[in-house]
N, C-alpha and C positions, 0 to 999 in steps of 0.2 A: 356177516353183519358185525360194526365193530362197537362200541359201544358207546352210544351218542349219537350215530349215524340211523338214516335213514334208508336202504338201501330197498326196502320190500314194505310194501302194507300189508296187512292180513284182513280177511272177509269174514266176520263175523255171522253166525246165525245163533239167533236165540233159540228153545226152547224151554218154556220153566225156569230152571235154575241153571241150565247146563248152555254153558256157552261153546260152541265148537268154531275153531280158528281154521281158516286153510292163511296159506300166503297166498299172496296176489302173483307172485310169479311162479309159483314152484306148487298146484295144485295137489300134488301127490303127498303132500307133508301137512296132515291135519294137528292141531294143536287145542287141545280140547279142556275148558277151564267151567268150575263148578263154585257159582255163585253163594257165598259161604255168611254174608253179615252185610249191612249198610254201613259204611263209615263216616258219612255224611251228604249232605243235600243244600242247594243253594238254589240260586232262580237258574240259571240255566244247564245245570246239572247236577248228576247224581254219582257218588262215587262208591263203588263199592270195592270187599274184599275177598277175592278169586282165589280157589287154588288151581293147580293144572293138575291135569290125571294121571298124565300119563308120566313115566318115570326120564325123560330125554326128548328135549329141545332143541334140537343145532340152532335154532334163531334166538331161542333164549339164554342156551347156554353159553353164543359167540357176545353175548352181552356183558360177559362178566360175572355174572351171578349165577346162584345155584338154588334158588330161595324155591319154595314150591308157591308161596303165599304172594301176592302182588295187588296192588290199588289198581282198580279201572274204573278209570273217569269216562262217562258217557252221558254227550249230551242230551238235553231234551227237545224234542219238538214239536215248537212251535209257531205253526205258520201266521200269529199277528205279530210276533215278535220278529220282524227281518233284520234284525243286526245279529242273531245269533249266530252267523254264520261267519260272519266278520270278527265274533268273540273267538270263536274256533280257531281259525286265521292264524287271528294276531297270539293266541296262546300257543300257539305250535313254533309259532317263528319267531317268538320270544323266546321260547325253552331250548331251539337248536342254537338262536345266535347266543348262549348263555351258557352251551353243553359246558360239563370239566369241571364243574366247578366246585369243590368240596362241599360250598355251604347253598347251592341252589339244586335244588332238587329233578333229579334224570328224568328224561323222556326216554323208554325203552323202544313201546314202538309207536306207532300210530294206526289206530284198528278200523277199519271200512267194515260198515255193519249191513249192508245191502244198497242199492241204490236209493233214491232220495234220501237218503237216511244221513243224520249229521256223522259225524266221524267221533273215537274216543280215544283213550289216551291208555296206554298203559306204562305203571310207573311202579317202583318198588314199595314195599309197603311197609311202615314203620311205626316203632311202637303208639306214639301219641301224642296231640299238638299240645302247645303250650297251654291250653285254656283247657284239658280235662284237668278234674280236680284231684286224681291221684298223683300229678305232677306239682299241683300247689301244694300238697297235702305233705310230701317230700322235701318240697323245698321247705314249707313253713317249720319241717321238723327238723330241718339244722340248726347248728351253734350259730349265732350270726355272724360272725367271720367269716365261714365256711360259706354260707348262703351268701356275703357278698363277695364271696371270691367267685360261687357260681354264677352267678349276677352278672358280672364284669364277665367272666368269660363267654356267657350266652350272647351279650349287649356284642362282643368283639365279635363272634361269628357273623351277629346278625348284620353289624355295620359290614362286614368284608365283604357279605352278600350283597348290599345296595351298592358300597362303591362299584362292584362287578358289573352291576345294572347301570347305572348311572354311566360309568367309562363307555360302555354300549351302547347309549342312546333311549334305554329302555327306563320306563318310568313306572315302578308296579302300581300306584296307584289304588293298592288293599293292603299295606301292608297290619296285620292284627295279631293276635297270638292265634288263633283257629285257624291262619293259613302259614303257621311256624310250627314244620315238624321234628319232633327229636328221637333220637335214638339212645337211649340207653346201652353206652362204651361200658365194656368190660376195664377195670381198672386191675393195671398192673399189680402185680404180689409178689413177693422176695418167697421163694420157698423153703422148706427150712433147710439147712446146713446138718447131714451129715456125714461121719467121718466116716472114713472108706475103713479103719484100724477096725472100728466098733461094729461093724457090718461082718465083721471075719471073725467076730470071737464070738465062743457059743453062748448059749442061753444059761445063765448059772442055775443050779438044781433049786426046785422050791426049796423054802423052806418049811420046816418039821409041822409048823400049826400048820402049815396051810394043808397038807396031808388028812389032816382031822376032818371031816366032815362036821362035826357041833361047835367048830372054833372057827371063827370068819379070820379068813388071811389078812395080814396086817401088809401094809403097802407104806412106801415111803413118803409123807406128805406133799400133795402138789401145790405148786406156787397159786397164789388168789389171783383170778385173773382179772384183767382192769374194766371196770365197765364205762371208763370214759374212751369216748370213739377218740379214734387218729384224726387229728384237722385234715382236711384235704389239700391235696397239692397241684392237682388239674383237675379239671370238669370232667363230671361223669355222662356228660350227654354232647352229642354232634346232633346240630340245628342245619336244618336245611329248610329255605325258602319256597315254598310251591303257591301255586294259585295265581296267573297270571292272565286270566281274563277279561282282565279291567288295565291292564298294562298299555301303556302308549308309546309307541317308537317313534326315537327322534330321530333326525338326519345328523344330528350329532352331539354333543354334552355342551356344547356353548350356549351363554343366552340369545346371540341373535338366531341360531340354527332354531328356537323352539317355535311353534305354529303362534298364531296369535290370539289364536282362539281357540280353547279345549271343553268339552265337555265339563262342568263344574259336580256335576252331583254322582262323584265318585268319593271312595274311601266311608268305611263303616265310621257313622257318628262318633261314633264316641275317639275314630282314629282319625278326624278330620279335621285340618289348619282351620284358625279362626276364617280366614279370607275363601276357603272352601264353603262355611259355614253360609257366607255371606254373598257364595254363588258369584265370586269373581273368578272371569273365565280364562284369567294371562298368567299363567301359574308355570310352574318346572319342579327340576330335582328337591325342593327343598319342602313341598309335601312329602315325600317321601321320609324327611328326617323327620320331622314333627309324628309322623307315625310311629317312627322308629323310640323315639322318646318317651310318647304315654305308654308305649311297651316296654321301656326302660323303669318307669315310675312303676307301673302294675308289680312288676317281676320285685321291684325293692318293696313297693308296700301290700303286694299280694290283693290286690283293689284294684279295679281300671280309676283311674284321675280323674277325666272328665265323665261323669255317666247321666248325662241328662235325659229325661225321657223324651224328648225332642229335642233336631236341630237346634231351635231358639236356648231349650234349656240347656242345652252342649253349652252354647256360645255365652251362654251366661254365666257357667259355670266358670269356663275359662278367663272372663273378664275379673271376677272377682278373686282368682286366685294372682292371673299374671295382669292386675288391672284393665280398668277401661280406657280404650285410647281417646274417647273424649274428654276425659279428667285431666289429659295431661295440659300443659300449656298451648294453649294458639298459637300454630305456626310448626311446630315441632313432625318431626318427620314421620313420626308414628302415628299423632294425629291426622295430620293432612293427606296421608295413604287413605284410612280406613274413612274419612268422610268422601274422600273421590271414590268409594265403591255404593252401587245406586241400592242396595239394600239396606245397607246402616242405615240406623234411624239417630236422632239427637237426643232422641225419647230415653235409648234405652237406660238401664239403671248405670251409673256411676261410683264406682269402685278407686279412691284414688291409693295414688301407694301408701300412704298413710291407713286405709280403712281396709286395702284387701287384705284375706287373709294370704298370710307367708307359706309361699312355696314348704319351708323347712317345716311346716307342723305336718306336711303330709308325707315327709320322707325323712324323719328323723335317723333313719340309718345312716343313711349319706352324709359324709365330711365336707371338707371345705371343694375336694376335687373334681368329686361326684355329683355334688350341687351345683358347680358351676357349669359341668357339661350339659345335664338336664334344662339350665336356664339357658345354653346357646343354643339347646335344638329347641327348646320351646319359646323361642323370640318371637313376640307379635309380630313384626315389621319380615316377611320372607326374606328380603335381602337380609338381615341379622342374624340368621341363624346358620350355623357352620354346614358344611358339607360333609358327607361320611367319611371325606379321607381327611380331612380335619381332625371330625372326632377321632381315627383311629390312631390319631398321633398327639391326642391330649393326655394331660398327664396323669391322668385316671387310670391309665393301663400301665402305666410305668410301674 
């Protein structure tokens, strides 16, 4: 098995805590994993963190890795729920047509747990998503230079991720910081320099005080050392994208290839386009960036942007920050999109660009370069907002 490839399933049996593997081809090669923590829970599955028992894997070792520790995603069932099985699906055949890819997260194998039984995922397991607080807690305690230099280098991962998707046909349709995980990179260190001369001469004899036992040895004064940190120079974390069971496969990245009709009540509130808000069902790649963005803002001002306790208040909240499109003039293109959508109301509150509040009081970190990419991916109007291979060529990253 090479890694990314599927070549074997493995049959799971539970007992307790102890999960025992065979391969589906090769019976005589048990693989045997012990149920060690939850790492999370969603509606249709459960993922937990496994270690293996035993000391050698050919099928996990021909993976590439050596880890003892791994994520297993397994899902749940439930027989009123019949699309779950089509979540399954589409999340497998999302992750293979996606394998390679620095910043989207590996399928190792694919595990069969008994007949009727849905199937689960096993995948590598990594320190921790974007949304626990020991990673905000990190970030919020850099120099802010530093923090938006990790900023900008997170934001570049996670865009390289969706353009990867998107060139695919693949629409994730969650994208949040709870399905963004990182790793904590070992950072390079120069070590010290010494001389081969000073290596080969002896140790000079103490001296006389230090011989005394009631006279403390005198030592030659060492240099104060700095307590201001080194600024950074690369990101101390690799982001990898996982959770694709809300994902939608195109027939290809163009707008006439897209269906006409999609499910609308996908993407976590608080990461969902105003036109998602409002349950319009002709949508494509540019949800996706609108995700990608309030997780742009979060990571700068360490806050989700929109957090309304509903839907409704999501959408309100957006209106008054990036206005309302009924304030604008009659006739104007952003207006006449969101009244042809059959949920807008005329009702609701009006926000014009004069009364909303300004983007920049809730990202004062951000310059001139960094605010304007934020305002292309969070464009009212879908067609207005750039594409991730856009943004990765804005001049934010320069």
């Amino acid at each position: 098995m090479t890694h990314g490839c599927f070549t074997a399933l493995v049959t799971i049996v539970e007992a307790g805590t102890i999960i025992e593997a065979k391969s589906f081809y090769n019976h005589s090669t048990t693989m045997q994993f012990t149920k060690t923590g939850e790492l999370g829970e969603g509606t249709f599955a459960t993922v937990y963190r496994v270690k293996r028992n035993q000391q050698q894997y050919p099928q996990l070792t021909a993976c590439g890795t050596a880890e003892r520790y791994y994520a297993l995603k397994l899902y749940k069932h439930n027989p009123q729920k019949h699309n779950t099985l089509h979540t399954v699906a589409r999340e497998i055949t999302a992750m293979k047509l996606l394998q390679n890819h620095p910043h989207i997260m590996s399928l190792m194998e694919v595990v069969k747990r008994g007949p009727n039984i849905l199937p689960g995922l096993l995948m590598p397991l990594r320190d921790h998503t974007m949304c626990q607080s020991n990673f905000n807690q990190k970030l919020r305690s850099l120099e802010p230079a530093d923090r938006l230099l990790v900023v900008k280098q997170l934001l570049k991962q996670l865009l390289q991720a969706v353009a990867h998707c998107h060139r695919h046909g693949v629409m994730h349709r969650d994208i949040k910081p709870g399905n963004i995980m990182l790793t904590r990179m070992r950072m390079a260190t120069t070590p010290p320099a010494y001389s081969v001369q000073a290596k080969t001469l002896k140790t000079p004899p103490p001296r006389l005080e230090s011989l005394n036992p009631f006279v403390a040895p005198t030592h030659p004064p060492r240099a104060p050392r700095s307590l201001t940190p080194k600024p950074l120079t690369e990101t101390p974390y690799l982001l990898e994208l996982t959770d694709f069971g809300l994902c939608y496969l195109c027939h290809g990245n163009s707008q006439s290839s897209r269906p006409q009709c999609i499910d609308p009540l996908v993407v976590t509130v608080w990461y969902r386009p105003p036109e998602l808000l409002l349950h319009h069902p002709h949508y494509g790649f540019e949800i996706d960036v609108w995700s990608v963005g309030c997780v742009f803002a979060e990571l700068v001002r360490g806050a989700p942007l929109f957090a309304g306790i509903s839907a409704i208040g999501t959408l309100f909240q957006i209106f008054q920050v990036m206005g309302s499109p009924h304030a604008l003039p009659p006739g104007s293109r952003v207006r006449t999109f969101y009244e042809s959508l059959t949920h807008f109301k005329s009702t609701f509150p009006k926000w014009s660009p004069e009364s909303k509040v300004s983007l920049e009081a809730f990202v004062p970190e951000l310059k001139d370069a960094g605010l304007d990419l934020l305002k292309r991916m969070l464009a009212l109007h879908p067609q207005d907002r750039c594409t991730a291979e856009e943004a990765l060529q804005h001049p934010f990253f320069r």
